[in-house]
C-alpha positions in Angstrom: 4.9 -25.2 -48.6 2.4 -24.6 -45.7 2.0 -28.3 -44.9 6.0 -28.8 -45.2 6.3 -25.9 -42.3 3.6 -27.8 -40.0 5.0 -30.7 -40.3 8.5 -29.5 -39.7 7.1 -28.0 -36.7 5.7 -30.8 -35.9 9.1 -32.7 -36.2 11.0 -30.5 -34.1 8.0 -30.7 -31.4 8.4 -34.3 -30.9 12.5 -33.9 -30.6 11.9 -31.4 -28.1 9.5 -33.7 -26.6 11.7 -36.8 -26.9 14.8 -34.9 -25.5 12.6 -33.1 -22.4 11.3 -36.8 -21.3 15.0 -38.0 -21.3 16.2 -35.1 -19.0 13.3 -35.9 -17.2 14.5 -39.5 -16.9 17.8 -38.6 -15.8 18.1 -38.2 -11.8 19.5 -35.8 -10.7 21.8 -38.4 -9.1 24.2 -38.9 -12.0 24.1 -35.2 -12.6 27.1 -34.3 -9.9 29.6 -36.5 -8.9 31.1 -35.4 -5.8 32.3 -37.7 -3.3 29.8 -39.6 -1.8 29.9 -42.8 -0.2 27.3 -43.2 2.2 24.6 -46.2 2.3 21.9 -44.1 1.4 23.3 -42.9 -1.6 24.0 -46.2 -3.1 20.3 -47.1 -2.0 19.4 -44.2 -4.1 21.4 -44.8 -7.2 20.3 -48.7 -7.0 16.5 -47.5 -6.5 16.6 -45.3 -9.4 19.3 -47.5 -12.0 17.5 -50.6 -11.1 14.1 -49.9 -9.6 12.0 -53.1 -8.5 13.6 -55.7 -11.1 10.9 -58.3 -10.6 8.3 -55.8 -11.0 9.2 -55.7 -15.3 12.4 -57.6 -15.4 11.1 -61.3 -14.8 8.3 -60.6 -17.3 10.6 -59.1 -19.9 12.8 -62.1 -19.4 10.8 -64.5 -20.1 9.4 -62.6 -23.3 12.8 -62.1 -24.4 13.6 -65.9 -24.3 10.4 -67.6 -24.9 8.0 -65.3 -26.8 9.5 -62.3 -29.3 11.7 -64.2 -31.5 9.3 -67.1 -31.7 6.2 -64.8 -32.4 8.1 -62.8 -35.1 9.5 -66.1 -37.3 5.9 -67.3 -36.7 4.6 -63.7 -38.2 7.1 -64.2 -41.0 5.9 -67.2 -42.3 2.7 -67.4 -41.7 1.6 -64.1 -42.7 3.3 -64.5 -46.8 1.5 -68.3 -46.7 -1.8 -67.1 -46.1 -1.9 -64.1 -48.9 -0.1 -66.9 -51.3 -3.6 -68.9 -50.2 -5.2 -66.2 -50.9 -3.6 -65.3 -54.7 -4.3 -69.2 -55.6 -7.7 -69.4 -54.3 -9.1 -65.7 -54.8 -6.9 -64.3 -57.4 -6.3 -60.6 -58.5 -8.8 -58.0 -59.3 -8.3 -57.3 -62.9 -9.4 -53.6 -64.2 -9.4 -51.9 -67.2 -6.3 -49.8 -67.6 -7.9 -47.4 -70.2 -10.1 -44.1 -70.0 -9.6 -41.3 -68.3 -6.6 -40.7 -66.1 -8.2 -39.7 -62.7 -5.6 -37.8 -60.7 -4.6 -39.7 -57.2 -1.1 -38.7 -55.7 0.4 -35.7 -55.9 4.0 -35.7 -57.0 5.2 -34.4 -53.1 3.1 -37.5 -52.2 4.7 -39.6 -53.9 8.4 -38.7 -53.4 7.9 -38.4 -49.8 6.0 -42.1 -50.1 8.9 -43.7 -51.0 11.4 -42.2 -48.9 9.4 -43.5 -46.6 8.7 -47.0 -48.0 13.1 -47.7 -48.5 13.3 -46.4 -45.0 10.6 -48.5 -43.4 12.6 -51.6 -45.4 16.0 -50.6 -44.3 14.9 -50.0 -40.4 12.7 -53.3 -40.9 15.4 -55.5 -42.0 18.1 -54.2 -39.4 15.6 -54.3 -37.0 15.0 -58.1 -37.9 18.7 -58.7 -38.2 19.5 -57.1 -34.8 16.6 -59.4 -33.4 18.1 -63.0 -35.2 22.0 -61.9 -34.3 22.8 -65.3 -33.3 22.0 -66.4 -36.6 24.7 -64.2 -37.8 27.5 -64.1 -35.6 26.5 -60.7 -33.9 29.5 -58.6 -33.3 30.5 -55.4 -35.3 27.8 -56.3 -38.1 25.2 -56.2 -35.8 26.4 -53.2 -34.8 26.7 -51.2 -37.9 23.1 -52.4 -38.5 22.0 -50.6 -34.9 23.3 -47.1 -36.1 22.3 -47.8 -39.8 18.8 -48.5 -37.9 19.2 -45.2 -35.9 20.1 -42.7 -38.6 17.5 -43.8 -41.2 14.6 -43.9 -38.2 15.5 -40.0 -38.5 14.8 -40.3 -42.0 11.6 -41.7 -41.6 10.2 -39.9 -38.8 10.1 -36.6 -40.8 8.4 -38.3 -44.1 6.1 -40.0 -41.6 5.3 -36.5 -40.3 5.4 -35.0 -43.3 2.7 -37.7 -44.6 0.6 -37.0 -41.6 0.0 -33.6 -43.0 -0.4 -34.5 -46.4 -3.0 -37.3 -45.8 -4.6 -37.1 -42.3 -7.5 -35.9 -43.8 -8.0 -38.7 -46.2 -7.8 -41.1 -43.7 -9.9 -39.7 -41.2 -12.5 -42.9 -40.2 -16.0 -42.9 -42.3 -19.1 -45.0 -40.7 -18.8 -46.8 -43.9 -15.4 -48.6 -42.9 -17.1 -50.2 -40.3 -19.0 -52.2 -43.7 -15.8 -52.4 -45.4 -14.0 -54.5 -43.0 -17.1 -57.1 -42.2 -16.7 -57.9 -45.9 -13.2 -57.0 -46.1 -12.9 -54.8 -48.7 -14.7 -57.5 -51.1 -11.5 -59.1 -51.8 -12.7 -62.6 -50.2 -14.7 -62.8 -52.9 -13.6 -63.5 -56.7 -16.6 -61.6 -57.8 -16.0 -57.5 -58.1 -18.6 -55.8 -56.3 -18.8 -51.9 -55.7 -17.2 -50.8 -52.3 -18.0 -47.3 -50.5 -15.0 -46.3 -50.0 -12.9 -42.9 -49.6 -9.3 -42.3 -51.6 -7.9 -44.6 -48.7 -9.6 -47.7 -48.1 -10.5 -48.5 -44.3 -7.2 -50.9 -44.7 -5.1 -48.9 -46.2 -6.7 -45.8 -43.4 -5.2 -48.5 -40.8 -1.7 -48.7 -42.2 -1.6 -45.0 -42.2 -2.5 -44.4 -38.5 0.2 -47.6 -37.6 2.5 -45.6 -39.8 2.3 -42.3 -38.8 1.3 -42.2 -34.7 3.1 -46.1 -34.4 6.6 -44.5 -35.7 5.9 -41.4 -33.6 5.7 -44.2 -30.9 8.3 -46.3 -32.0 10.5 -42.9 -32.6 10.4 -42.2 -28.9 10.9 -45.8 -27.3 14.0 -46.5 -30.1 15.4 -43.3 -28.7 14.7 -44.2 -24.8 16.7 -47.6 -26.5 19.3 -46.3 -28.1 20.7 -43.4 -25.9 19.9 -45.5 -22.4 17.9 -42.2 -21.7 15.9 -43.4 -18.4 15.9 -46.4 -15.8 15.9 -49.9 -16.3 12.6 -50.2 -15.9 12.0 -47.4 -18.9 14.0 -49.2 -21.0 12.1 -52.5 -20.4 9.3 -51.1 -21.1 10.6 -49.5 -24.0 11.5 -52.5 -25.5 8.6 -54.2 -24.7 6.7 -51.6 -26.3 9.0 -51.2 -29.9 8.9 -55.1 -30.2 5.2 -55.9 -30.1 4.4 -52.5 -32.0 7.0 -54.2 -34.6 5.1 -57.2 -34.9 1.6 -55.0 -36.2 4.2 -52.9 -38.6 5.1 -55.9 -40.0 2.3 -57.6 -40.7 0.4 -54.5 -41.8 3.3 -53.8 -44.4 3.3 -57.1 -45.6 -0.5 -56.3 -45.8 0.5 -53.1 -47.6 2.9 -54.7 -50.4 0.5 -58.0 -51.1 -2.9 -55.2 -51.5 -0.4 -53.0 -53.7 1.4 -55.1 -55.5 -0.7 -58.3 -56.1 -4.1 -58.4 -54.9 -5.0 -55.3 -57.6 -3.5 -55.9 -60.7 -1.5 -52.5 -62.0 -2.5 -50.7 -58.3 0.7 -49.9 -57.5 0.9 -47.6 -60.8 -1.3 -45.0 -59.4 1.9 -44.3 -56.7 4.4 -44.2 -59.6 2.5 -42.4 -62.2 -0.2 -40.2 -59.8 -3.4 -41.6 -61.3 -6.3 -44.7 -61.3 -8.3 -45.7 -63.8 -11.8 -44.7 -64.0 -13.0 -48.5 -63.2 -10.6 -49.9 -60.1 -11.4 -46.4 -58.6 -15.5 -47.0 -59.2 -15.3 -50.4 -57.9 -12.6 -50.2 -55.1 -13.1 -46.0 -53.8 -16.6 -45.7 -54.6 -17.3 -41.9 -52.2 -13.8 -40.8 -53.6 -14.8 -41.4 -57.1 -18.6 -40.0 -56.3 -16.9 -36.9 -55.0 -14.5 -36.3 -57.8 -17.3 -36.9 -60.0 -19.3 -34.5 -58.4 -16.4 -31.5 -58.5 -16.0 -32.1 -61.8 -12.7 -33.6 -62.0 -13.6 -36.6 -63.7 -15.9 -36.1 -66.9 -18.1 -39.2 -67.3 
């Protein structure tokens, strides 16, 4: 119940937050509308609506047209072809599913886990959608898809906060990750080696900090989107920001379901049922395993 408070309070922090930068990027300009028709207030408004357009606006053009949409199909297919390489050349780790049930995931864990995972789908595929609209005619499906994408960011942001709490100190960075990436993990080789490696894996220690602080990120720039909430120039940027920050949540969930659900054979049962087995957890999360070892809470 402690950690549900904190990150509640953390939750209405960041709204706070989000909603005291918007104010702050509202001038005070649109704030009274008397009668006013001089030159220099339509220098003013223009300055502040508009700001230097070639200063983001040529650059954000030409991304818009020439770079984003390419760079995501590119992401889309590329990224599936090389773990299917991958699965046909390496293969799936294969561990004994018997033993002792080593507890993992707590049930609150888990729950919360995949509220967030049907989120994170349902904003990934608007967000996709809203980014191929041609391909579908845009218009008032496109649209419904923008405030499905809206409502259920909501959703997520308080299970990614609420995750933070649960897990940030789990995935705090070891010296040994810096190993576990220059052999990556061992799962470039078909041969099952020990890895040193904590309850999260440095990988899966990656996905949660894209997760967590990248959907606080993405949180605040899809708000500065979707409510208009600051200059032109903000909302470049904004956009500039969400998009590329997309492109690394995508691939890293791809990542995320191919390591889950394919590269580990049975993984993904340890987030349903709460528990590994004695040897994937020895072989894959070698100091987690040491450690619950040590305490007592596994008996071999």
């Amino acid at each position: 119940m402690k950690k549900i408070l904190i990150a509640l309070f953390i939750m209405l922090f960041v709204a706070g937050a989000m909603v005291i930068f918007a104010e702050t990027q509202q001038p005070s300009i649109t704030k009274s509308y008397g009668v006013v028709s001089t030159t220099a207030y339509y220098k003013d408004f223009n300055e502040v609506f508009t700001g230097d357009w070639q200063k983001y606006g040529q650059k954000f053009t030409i991304l818009q047209e020439k770079y984003f949409k390419n760079i995501y199909t590119i992401l889309i297919i590329a990224t599936p072809l090389i773990f299917l390489l991958h699965f046909l050349v390496i293969g799936a780790f294969k561990f004994a599913h018997s033993g002792e049930k080593i507890p993992w995931y707590s049930f609150l864990g888990r729950v919360i886990h995949w509220i967030a995972a049907v989120t994170f789908v349902i904003m990934l595929i608007s967000g996709l959608a809203m980014i191929y609209g041609n391909l579908f005619g845009g218009g008032n499906f496109i649209r419904f898809l923008r405030y499905t994408h809206g409502i259920v960011a909501i959703v997520f942001g308080v299970t990614a906060l609420i995750l933070f709490v649960l897990w940030v100190k789990d995935a705090i960075p070891k010296t040994y990750d810096i190993k576990w990436f220059l052999v990556m993990g061992g799962y470039l080789s078909k041969s099952q080696k020990i890895i040193k490696a904590d309850k999260f894996n440095a990988g899966q220690k990656v996905w949660f900090w894209l997760a967590t602080l990248g959907g606080i990120i993405m949180a605040v720039t899809g708000y500065i989107m979707y409510f208009f909430a600051g200059t032109t120039d903000t909302l470049r940027i904004s956009v500039m920001i969400h998009i590329i920050l997309g492109m690394a949540l995508l691939v890293m969930f791809i990542v995320h379901v191919y390591m889950g659900v394919f590269s580990v054979k049975g993984s993904l049962q340890s987030m349903i049922y709460g528990y590994k087995m004695p040897e994937e957890a020895k072989m894959l999360h070698n100091a987690h395993y040491e450690k619950l070892k040590k305490e007592g809470y596994i008996s071999e």
